[in-house]
N, C-alpha and C positions, 0 to 999 in steps of 0.2 A: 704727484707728490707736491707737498705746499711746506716750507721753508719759511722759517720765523727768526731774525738775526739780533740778538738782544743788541744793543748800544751803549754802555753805560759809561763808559771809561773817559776821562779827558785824556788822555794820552794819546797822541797826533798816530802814533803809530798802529794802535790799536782801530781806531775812528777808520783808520785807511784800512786796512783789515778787514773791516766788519763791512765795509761799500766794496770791496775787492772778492769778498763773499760773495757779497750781490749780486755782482757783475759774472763772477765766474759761473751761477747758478743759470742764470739766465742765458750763456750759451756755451752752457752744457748743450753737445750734440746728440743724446739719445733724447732728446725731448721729453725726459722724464720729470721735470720739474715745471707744473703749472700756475703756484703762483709761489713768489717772493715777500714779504715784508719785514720792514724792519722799524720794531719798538724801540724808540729812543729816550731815556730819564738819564737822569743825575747831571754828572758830568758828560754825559756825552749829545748834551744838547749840542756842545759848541761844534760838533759836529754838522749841525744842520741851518745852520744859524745863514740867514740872506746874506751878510758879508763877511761869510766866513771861506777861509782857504779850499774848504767843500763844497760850497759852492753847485758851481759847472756841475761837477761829478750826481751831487746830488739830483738836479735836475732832469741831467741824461736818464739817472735810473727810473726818476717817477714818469720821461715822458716813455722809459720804457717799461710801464707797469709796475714797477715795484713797490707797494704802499709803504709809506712811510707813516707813523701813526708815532706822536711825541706826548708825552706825558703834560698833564694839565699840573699836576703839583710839583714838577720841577718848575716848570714855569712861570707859576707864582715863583717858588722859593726862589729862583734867580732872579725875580724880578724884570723879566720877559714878557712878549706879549707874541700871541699869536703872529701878527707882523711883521716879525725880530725873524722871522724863519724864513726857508725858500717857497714860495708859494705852492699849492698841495698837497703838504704835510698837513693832514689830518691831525687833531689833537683829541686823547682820550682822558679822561676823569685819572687814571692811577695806570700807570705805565705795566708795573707788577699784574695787576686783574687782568691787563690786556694780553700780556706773553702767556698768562694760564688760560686763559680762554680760549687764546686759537689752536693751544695744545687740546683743551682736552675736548672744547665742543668743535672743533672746523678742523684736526687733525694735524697742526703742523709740527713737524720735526723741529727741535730746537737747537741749533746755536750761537755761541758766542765767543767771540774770539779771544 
C-alpha cells in the first residue's frame, strides 16, 4: 500500500500530526505500507522549512524514504526559494495536480490530518 499525507495547515499542531502520520506509517509492523509521501502547499510550507522547528524530524523521515514533494506556487507565493527548505524535498509545479496524481495514476491512499 502507498500513503500520500496532504500538508497544508500552519498550525504547529497539525504540521506535527501530518509527520507523526509518517512516522507511524513507516513502522507499522505488518509491513503493509510501501511507500509514504508527503505533499506539502499553502501554509504548511513552514513545516519543512531548513530552519524550521521540523527540522531534524523532517530529515529522519526523508533519510527514511519518505518523499517529500512541496509545491512550486506556494513557493513563489511566499516568497521562498528551493533552498529555504530541508534538503530533499523535491519540488513539484502545483501541489493540488500532485496529491491527484498519485491517487489516481500510482494508487495512494489519501490523508490529511
Amino acid at each position: 500500500m502507498k500513503t500520500v499525507v496532504h500538508l497544508l495547515s500552519g498550525d504547529e499542531a497539525e504540521q506535527e500530526t501530518a509527520l507523526a502520520i509518517a512516522r507511524n506509517l513507516l513502522d507499522d509492523e505488518t509491513d503493509r505500507i510501501d511507500e509514504v509521501a508527503i505533499v506539502v502547499q499553502a501554509d504548511g510550507m513552514a513545516a519543512v522549512k531548513a530552519d524550521g522547528e521540523n527540522a531534524d524530524q523532517v530529515r529522519t523521515l526523508l533519510e527514511d524514504d519518505v518523499a517529500f514533494r512541496a509545491c512550486s506556487n506556494t513557493l513563489e507565493m511566499l516568497d521562498l526559494e528551493e533552498s529555504d527548505l530541508v534538503d530533499g524535498i523535491e519540488t513539484v509545479p502545483e501541489g493540488a495536480v500532485e496529491v491527484t496524481r498519485l491517487q489516481s495514476e500510482e494508487g495512494y491512499a489519501y490523508l490529511r490530518p
